[in-house]
Structure formats: structure tokens, C-alpha cells
C-alpha positions as a printed NumPy array, in Angstrom:
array([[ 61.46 ,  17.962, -28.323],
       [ 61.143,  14.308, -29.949],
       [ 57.937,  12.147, -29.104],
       [ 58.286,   8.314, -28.752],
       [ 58.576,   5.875, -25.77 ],
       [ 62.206,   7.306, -25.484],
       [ 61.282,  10.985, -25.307],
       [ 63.159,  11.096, -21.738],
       [ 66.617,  10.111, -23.32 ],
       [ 66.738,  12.482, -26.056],
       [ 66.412,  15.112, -23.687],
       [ 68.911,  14.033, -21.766],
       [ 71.029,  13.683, -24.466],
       [ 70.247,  17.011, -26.105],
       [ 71.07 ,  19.069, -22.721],
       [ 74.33 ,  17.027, -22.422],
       [ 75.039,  17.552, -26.006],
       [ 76.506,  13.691, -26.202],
       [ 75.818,  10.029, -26.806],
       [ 74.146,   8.435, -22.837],
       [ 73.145,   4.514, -22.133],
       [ 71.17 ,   5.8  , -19.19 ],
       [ 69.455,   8.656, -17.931],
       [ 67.582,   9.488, -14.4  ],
       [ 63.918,   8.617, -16.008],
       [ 61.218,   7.608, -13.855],
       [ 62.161,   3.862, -15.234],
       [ 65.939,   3.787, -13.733],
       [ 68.17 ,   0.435, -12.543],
       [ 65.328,  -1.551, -10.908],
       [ 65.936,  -1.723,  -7.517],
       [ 63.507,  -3.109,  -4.706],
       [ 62.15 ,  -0.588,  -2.854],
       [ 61.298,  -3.05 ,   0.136],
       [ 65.251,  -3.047,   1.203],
       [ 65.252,   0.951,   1.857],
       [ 62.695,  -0.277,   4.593],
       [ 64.408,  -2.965,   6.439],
       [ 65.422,  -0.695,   9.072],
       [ 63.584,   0.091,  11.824],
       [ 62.329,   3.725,  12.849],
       [ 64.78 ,   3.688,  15.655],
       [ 67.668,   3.14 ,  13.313],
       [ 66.353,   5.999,  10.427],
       [ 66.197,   8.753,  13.824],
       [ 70.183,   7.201,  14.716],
       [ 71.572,  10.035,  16.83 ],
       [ 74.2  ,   9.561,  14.073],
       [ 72.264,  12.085,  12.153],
       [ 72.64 ,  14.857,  14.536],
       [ 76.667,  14.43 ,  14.929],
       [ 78.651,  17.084,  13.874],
       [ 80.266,  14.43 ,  11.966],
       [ 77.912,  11.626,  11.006],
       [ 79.256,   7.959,  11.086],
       [ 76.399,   5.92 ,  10.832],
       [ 78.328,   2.519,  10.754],
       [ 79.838,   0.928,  14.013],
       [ 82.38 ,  -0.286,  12.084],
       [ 86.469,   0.172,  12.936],
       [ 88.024,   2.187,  10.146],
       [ 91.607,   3.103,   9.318],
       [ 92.762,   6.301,  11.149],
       [ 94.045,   9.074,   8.475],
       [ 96.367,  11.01 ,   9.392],
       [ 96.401,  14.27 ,  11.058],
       [ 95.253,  17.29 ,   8.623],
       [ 93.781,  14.789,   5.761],
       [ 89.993,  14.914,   7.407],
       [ 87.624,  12.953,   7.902],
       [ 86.377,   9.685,   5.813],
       [ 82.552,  10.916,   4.991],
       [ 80.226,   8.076,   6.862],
       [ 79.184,   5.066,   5.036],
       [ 82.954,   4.888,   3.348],
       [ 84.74 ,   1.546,   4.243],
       [ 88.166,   0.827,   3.607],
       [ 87.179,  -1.712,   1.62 ],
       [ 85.186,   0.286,  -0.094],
       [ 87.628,   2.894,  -1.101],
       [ 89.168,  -0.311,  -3.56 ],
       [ 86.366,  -0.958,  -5.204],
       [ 85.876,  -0.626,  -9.19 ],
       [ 87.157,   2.472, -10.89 ],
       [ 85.234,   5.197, -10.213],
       [ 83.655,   6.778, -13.433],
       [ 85.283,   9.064, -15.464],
       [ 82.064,  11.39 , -15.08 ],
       [ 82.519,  11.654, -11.383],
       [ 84.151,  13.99 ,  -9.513],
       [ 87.183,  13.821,  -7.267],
       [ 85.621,  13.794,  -3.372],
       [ 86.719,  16.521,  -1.077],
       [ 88.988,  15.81 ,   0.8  ],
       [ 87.644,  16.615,   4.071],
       [ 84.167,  17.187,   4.988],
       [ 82.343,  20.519,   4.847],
       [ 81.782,  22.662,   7.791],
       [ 78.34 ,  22.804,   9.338],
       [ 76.634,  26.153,   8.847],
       [ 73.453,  28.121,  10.309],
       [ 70.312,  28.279,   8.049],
       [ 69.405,  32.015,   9.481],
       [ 72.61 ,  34.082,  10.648],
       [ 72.658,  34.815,  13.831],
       [ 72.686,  38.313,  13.041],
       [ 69.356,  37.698,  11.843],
       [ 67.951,  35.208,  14.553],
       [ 66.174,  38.049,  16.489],
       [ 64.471,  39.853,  13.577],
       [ 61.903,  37.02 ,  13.16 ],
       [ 58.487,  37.729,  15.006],
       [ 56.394,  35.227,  16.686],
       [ 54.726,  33.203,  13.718],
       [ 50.939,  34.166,  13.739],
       [ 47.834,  31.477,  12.733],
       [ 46.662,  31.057,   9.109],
       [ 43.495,  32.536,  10.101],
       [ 42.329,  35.266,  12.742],
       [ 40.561,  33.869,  16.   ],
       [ 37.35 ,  35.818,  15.174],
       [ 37.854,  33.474,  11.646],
       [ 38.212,  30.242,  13.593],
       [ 35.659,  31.053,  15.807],
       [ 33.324,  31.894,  13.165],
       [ 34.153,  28.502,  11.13 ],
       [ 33.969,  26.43 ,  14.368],
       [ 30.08 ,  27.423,  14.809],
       [ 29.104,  26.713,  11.601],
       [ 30.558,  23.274,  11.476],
       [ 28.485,  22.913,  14.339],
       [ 25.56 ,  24.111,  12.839],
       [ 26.267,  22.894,  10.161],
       [ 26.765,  19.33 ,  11.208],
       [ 29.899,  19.329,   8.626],
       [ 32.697,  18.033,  10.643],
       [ 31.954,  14.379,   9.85 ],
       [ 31.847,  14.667,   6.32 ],
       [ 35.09 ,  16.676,   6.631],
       [ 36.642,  13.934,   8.718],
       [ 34.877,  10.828,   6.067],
       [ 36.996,  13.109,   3.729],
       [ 40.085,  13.279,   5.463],
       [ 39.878,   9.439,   5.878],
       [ 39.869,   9.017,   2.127],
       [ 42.239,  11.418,   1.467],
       [ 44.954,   9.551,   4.056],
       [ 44.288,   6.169,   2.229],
       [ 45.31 ,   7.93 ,  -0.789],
       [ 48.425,   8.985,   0.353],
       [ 49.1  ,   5.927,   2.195],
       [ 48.913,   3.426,  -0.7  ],
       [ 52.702,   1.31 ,  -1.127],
       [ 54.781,   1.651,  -3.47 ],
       [ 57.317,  -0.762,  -5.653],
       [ 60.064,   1.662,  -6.731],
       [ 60.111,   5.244,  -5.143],
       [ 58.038,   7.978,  -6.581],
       [ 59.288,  11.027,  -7.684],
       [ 57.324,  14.187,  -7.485],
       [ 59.285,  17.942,  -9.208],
       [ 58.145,  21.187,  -8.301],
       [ 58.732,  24.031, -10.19 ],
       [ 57.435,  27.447, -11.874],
       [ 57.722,  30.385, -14.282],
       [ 59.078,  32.788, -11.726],
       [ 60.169,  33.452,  -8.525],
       [ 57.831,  33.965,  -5.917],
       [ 55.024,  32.036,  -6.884],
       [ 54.925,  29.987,  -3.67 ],
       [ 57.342,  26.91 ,  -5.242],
       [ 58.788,  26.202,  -2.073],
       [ 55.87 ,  26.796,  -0.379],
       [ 54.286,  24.125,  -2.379],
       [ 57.163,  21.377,  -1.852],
       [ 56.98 ,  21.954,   1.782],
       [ 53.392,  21.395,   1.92 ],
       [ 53.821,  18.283,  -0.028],
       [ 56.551,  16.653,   1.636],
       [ 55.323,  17.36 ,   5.136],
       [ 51.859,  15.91 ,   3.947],
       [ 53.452,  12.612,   2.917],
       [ 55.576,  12.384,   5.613],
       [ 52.561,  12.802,   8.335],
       [ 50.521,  10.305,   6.997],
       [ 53.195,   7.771,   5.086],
       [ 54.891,   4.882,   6.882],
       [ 58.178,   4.852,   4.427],
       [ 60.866,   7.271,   4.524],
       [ 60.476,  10.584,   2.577],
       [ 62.882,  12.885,   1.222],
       [ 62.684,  16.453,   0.126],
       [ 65.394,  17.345,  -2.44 ],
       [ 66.486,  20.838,  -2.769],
       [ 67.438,  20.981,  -6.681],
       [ 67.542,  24.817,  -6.146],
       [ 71.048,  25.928,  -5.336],
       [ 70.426,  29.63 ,  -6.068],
       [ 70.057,  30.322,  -2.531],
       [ 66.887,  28.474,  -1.934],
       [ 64.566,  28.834,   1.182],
       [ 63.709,  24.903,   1.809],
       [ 65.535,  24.494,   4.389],
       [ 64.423,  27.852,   6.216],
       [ 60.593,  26.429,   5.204],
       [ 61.04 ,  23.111,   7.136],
       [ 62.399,  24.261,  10.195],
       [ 66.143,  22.875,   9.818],
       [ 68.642,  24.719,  11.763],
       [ 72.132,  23.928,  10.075],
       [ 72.861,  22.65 ,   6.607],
       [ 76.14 ,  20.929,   5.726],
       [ 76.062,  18.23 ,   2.717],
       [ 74.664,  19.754,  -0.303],
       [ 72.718,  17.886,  -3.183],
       [ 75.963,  18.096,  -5.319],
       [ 78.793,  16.43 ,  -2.488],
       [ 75.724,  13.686,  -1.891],
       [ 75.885,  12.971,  -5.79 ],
       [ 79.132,  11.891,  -5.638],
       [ 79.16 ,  10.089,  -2.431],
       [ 76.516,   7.782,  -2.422],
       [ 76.755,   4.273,  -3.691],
       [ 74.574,   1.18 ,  -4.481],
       [ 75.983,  -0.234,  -1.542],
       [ 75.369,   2.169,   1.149],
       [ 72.684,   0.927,   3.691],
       [ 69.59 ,   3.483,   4.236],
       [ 71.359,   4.212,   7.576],
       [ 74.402,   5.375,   6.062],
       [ 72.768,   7.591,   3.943],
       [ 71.155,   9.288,   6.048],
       [ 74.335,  10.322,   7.706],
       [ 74.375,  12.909,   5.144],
       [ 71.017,  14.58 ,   5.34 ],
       [ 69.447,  16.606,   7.75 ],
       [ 66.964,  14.853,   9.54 ],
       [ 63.18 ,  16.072,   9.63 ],
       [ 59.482,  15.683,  11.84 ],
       [ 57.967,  12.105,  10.517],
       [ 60.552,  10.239,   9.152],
       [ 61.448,  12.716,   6.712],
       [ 64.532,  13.911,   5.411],
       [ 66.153,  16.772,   3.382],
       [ 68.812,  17.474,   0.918],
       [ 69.619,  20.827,   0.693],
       [ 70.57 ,  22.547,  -2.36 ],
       [ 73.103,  24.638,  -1.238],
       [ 74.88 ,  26.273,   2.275],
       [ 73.393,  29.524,   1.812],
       [ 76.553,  30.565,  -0.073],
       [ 76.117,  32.482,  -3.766],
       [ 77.492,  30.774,  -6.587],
       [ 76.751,  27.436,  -5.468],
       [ 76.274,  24.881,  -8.568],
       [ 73.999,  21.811,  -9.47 ],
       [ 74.403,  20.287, -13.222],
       [ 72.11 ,  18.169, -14.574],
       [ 74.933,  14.865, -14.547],
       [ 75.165,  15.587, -10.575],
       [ 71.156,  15.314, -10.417],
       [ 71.065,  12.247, -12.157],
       [ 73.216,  10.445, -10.158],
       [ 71.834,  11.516,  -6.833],
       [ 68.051,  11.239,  -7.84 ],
       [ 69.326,   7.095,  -9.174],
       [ 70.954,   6.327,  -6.23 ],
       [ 68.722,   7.701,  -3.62 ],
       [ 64.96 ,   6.341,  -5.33 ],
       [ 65.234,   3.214,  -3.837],
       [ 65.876,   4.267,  -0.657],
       [ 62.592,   6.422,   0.096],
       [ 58.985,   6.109,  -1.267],
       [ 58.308,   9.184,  -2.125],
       [ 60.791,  12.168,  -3.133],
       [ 59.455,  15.992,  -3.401],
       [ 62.166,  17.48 ,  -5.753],
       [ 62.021,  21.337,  -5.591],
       [ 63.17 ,  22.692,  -8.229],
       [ 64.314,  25.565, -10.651],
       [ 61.901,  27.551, -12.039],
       [ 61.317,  26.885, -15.737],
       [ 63.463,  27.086, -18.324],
       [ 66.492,  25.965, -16.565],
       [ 68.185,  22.501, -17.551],
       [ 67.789,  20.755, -13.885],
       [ 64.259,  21.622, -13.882],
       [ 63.433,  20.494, -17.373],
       [ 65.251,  17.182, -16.707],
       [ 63.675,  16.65 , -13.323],
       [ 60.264,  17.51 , -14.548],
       [ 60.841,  14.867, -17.507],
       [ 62.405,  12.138, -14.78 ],
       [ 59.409,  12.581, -12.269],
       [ 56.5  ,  10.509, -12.399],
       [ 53.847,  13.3  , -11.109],
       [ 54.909,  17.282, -11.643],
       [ 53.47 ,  20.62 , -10.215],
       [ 53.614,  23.835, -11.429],
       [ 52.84 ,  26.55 ,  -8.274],
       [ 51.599,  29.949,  -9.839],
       [ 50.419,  32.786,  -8.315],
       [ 46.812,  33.49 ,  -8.282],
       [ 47.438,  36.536, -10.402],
       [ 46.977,  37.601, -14.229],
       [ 50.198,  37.399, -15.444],
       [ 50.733,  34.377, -12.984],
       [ 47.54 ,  32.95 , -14.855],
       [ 49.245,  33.665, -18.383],
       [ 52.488,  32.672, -18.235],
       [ 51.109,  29.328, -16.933],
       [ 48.234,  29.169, -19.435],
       [ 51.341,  29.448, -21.888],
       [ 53.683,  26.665, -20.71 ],
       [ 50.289,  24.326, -19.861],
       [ 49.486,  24.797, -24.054],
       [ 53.388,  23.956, -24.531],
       [ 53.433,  20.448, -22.332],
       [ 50.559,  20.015, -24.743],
       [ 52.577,  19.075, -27.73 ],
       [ 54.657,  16.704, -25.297],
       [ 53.773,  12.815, -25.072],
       [ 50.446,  12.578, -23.27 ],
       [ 51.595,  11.676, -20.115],
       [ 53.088,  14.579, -19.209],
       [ 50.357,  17.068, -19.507],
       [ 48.907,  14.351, -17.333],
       [ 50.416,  13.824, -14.999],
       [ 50.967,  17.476, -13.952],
       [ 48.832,  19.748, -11.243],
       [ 48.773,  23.71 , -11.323],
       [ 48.803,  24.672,  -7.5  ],
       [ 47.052,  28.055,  -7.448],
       [ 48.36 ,  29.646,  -4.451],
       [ 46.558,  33.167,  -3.645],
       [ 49.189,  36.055,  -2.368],
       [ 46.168,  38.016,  -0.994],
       [ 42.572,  37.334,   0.854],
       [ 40.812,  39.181,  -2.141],
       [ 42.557,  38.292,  -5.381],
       [ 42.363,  40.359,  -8.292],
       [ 41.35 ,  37.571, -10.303],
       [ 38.244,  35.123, -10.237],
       [ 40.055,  31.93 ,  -9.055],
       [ 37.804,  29.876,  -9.667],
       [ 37.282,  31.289, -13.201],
       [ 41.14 ,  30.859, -13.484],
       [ 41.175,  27.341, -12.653],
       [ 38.435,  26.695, -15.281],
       [ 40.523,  27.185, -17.92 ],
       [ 43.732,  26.328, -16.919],
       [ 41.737,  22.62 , -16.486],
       [ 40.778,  22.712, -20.222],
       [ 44.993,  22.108, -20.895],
       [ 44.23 ,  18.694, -19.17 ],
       [ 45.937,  19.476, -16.275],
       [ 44.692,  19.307, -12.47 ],
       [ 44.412,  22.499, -10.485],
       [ 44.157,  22.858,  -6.973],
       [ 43.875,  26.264,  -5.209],
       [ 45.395,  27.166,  -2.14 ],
       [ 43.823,  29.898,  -0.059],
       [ 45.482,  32.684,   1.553],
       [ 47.055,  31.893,   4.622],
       [ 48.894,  34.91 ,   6.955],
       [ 51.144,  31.678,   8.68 ],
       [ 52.724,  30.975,   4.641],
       [ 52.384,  34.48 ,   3.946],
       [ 54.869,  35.415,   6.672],
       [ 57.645,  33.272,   4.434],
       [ 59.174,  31.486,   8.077],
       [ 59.291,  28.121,   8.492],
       [ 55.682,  26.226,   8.309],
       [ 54.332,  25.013,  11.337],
       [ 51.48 ,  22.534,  10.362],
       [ 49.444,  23.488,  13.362],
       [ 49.264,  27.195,  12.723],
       [ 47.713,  27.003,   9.218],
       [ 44.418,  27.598,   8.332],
       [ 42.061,  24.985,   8.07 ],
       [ 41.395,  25.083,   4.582],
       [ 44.962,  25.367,   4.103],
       [ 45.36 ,  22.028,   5.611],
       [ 42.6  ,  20.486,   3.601],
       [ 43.292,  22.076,   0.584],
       [ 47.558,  20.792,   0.746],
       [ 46.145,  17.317,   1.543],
       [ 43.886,  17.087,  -1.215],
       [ 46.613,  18.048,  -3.44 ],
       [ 49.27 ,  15.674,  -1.778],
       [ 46.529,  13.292,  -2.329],
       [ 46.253,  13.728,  -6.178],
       [ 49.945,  14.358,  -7.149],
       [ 50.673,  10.722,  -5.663],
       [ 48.064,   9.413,  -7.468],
       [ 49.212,  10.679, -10.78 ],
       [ 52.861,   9.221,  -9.737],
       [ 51.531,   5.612,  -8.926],
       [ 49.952,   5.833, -13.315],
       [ 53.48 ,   5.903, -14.047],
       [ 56.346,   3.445, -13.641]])
């Protein structure tokens, strides 16, 4: 992969395989970031979102007629005679997609009740020794400078990938904790972006019920001109002013290319300060280009010895990559069991001597379970331990612009 200031383009250009004047890098068409929050909260939770068939704007528009569908929201008439559409863009659909469930309903009633991160006797246990221990105000100081962290502003929207080697080394997991972190204790919108079309679990992780725009009708929807509001028509609307853009509808086969990305990840950054990207796993094209557009990156791996290695690997790889990518990337440790096979802390050691960040997650039965997250059922040191790592990933992202 070429070095130099322009690193970001030649990748780009190389997975293409032709000539581009502009990529999705983490410097893209510099838009202000204070215009995606003109709108007030009550206008972000419009009950437009929860329509069958968003409109977000009030506006009259033409009537179509009968059997042509729908005019997706946020599409004037005017509109529709604007400049040429680009060559590179798809043809829209011509009516909008149908609304589907997230879980079957064959499969609604196999779920259990979700159980806490921890057993009682556990939080009873840790309860009386913060007691004794006096420790809940340091934890609390902590927490306090952990929240300012997160809560810093922004000037363009920051864009945070997450990927890994392999499936089923808590990826998901990860984004979920991230986004819902940043959404709890940031003022701004926040979106999570499902760039995982291969029937990814986001979705079922945060709790949404029905899915109908996917990450590749959005990218050739949205325009510069589209208020916040309308966009939001056409993603499903989460806890905390957050948002999500799922990858797919649940249905195999379902595509994302890298020039679909691009365009979507450009259009929506200056709507929302921070965007959790969940991606591929590693070595596929989206991931590689959303891991090179991102300003912060982390790579979840299992707490396990061939999750350590393979990671070890790649970590000594982003090594011959421009400085800032080695970084500006964190190694989330998540452990599958309550007694890994593995010293973790050992583990982390080393991966840290790449000059990347590691944070470990511990093992929590609530994530274990693989159901959507419920903040309040998780551990305690689950909580603290996603925070800190929120904390530090948008840290990284404000070092680059």
C-alpha cells in the first residue's frame, strides 16, 4: 500500500481499479457540522420516523399515479429537476421497500427473559466492598472524567469503523457498546452504520424492531440538500438521539460496494457528530476502505490464542502503514468466558507494544446471551470498561481531521 499524505486515495483508487478526484477520507467536502444541529430534539424524534412511510417535509407534492409508488421523503418536485445525476449512481427504485421484522415471528417466542451481566450473589458481593471500600467516589470522579471526554464538540463529524479477523469476535458487540455510549452521554445526533450486509445482527443488538431502508437505497437517496429531518425519514430511530442504518433486511445476498459507502458515509458526516461504522471483518474491500476513511478504528478480538495471533499479525501489518493509523486504532479484548484460557492481561501487554490501545472487556452473561443489549442489565465493569473505551476511541478521532 503507498505511504504519503495521499495514502487514502490510492487505496481508493486501487480497489476501484480507476482514475477518482475524491474519495470518502476522513478530510471530505467541508461541510459545517453546526447546521446538522439546527433542529431541535423534538424535530430529530418527528413521529415521521415511525410512519410506515416516512415524509418528513410538510410540504404539498405532486400525486403519482396509481401503481408508480411512493416519492421516498425528502424528494421535492423541484428537486427531481435538478443537475444530472452522476453517471456512477444508480437508478432509484421505483417504489419504496416494504417494512420487515428484525426477528420472525416464528422466532419471537424462542427468546428467554434476558438475565444481568453478573449474578446477584456477584452484585451483592461488589456492592459491600465499595462500601468498605469507600470506592464509589473515586469510581464516580472517574465516570465524571470519562463523560467530559466523550462530550467534547466537534467541527466535522467523526467517524469511528469497527471491524475484525473473524466472525464472532464480539464486532457488533463492540459497535453497540460504542454507539449507545456516545449517544447517552453526547448532545449531537449519532448514527450507527451497518456496513455489514451479510446478514448482520446490529439491528437485533440495539433493540430495533423492523428494518426497511438499507445502507445501499440511503446511498443513492440522500443529497446535500436534504435537511437533518428529512434524513432521518430513512433510518430507524434509536434511545438518545441515536439513529441506525442497517446493512441489510435480513435477506441473503444483499450487497454493499465500496462506491455506495462512499457516497453515503460523504453525505451523511455532516449531519451527526459521531458515526460508529460496523463493519466487515478484515480483508474485505468496505472494511479496508472504511477503516482507511475513519478517523479512530477498533479491532474486537476474542480473548483467545488464536484470537490473540491473528490480531498480533494484522497489528505488525498496520505497522508498515503511515503512522497514524496504527495510532489511531484500539484492540477491544472481549472475553467469551469468566476464566479465559489465556492471561489477558499478559495478552494486552503485547498487543500494546504494536502501538496500539487495548481495552478489555470482561465477561458479561447479558452480551453473552447475543439479544439485544439492555444498558441496565450489564455488569458493572462492563459498563465502565465500554465507557472507558468510548472515551479513548473519540479521543483518537478528535487527533485527526
Amino acid at each position: 500500500m503507498p505511504n504519503g499524505n495521499n495514502w487514502q486515495g490510492d487505496v481508493l483508487r486501487d480497489l476501484r481499479g480507476t482514475p477518482s478526484q475524491q474519495h470518502a477520507t476522513g478530510n471530505g467536502p467541508a461541510q459545517s457540522h453546526a447546521q446538522a444541529q439546527r433542529h431541535s430534539p423534538a424535530q430529530e424524534q418527528s413521529p415521521a420516523q415511525q410512519q410506515p412511510h416516512p415524509q418528513p417535509q410538510p410540504q404539498p407534492q405532486p400525486q403519482e399515479p396509481a401503481g408508480t409508488g411512493t416519492r421516498p421523503p425528502g424528494r421535492s418536485a423541484a428537486a427531481s429537476h435538478g443537475p444530472a445525476v452522476p453517471p456512477t449512481r444508480t437508478q432509484r427504485p421505483a417504489r419504496s421497500p416494504d417494512s420487515r421484522p428484525v426477528v420472525d415471528s416464528a422466532l419471537t417466542g424462542t427468546a428467554r427473559r434476558p438475565q444481568p451481566g453478573e449474578s446477584a450473589a456477584a452484585r451483592i458481593s461488589r456492592a459491600v466492598r465499595r462500601i468498605v471500600s469507600s470506592s464509589a467516589a473515586r469510581e464516580v470522579a472517574e465516570l465524571t472524567r470519562t463523560a467530559e471526554q466523550i462530550q467534547q464538540p466537534v467541527t466535522t463529524g467523526r467517524q469511528i469503523a469497527v471491524t475484525s479477523i473473524r466472525g464472532g469476535a464480539g464486532k457488533t458487540t463492540v459497535a453497540a457498546l460504542l454507539g449507545t455510549a456516545y449517544a447517552h452521554y453526547r448532545h449531537d445526533p449519532v448514527l450507527l452504520v451497518e456496513a455489514d450486509p451479510a446478514l448482520g445482527s446490529l439491528p437485533l443488538r440495539l433493540g430495533a424492531e423492523s428494518l426497511r431502508w438499507t445502507t445501499a437505497d440511503v446511498a443513492d437517496i440522500v443529497e446535500p440538500q436534504m435537511s437533518l429531518l428529512d434524513v432521518t425519514g430513512y433510518l430507524v430511530q434509536l434511545p438518545d438521539n441515536a439513529w441506525l442504518l442497517p446493512g441489510s433486511q435480513g435477506r441473503i445476498g444483499a450487497m454493499l460496494d465500496t462506491a455506495a459507502y462512499e457516497r453515503v458515509m460523504v453525505a451523511l458526516r455532516r449531519y451527526f457528530g459521531v458515526t460508529v461504522v460496523d463493519c466487515e471483518t478484515l480483508p474485505a474491500e468496505v472494511a479496508r476502505v472504511a477503516l482507511s476513511a475513519a478517523q479512530a478504528r477498533v479491532l474486537a478480538a476474542p480473548a483467545t490464542l488464536d484470537g490473540i495471533t491473528s490480531t498480533y499479525a494484522v497489528l505488525q501489518w498496520m505497522q508498515g502503514l503511515p503512522r497514524h493509523m496504527i495510532a489511531g486504532t484500539v484492540v477491544a479484548l472481549t472475553s467469551t468466558t469468566s476464566r479465559p484460557g489465556i492471561d489477558v492481561e499478559a495478552a494486552a501487554e503485547r498487543l500494546r507494544s504494536t502501538g496500539a490501545a487495548v481495552h478489555v472487556l470482561p465477561h458479561d452473561r447479558h452480551l453473552a446471551a447475543g439479544g439485544e443489549l439492555r444498558t441496565e442489565l450489564l455488569a458493572r465493569p462492563t459498563r465502565l470498561a465500554a465507557t472507558r473505551l468510548a472515551a479513548e476511541v473519540f479521543q483518537l478521532s478528535q487527533k485527526r481531521r
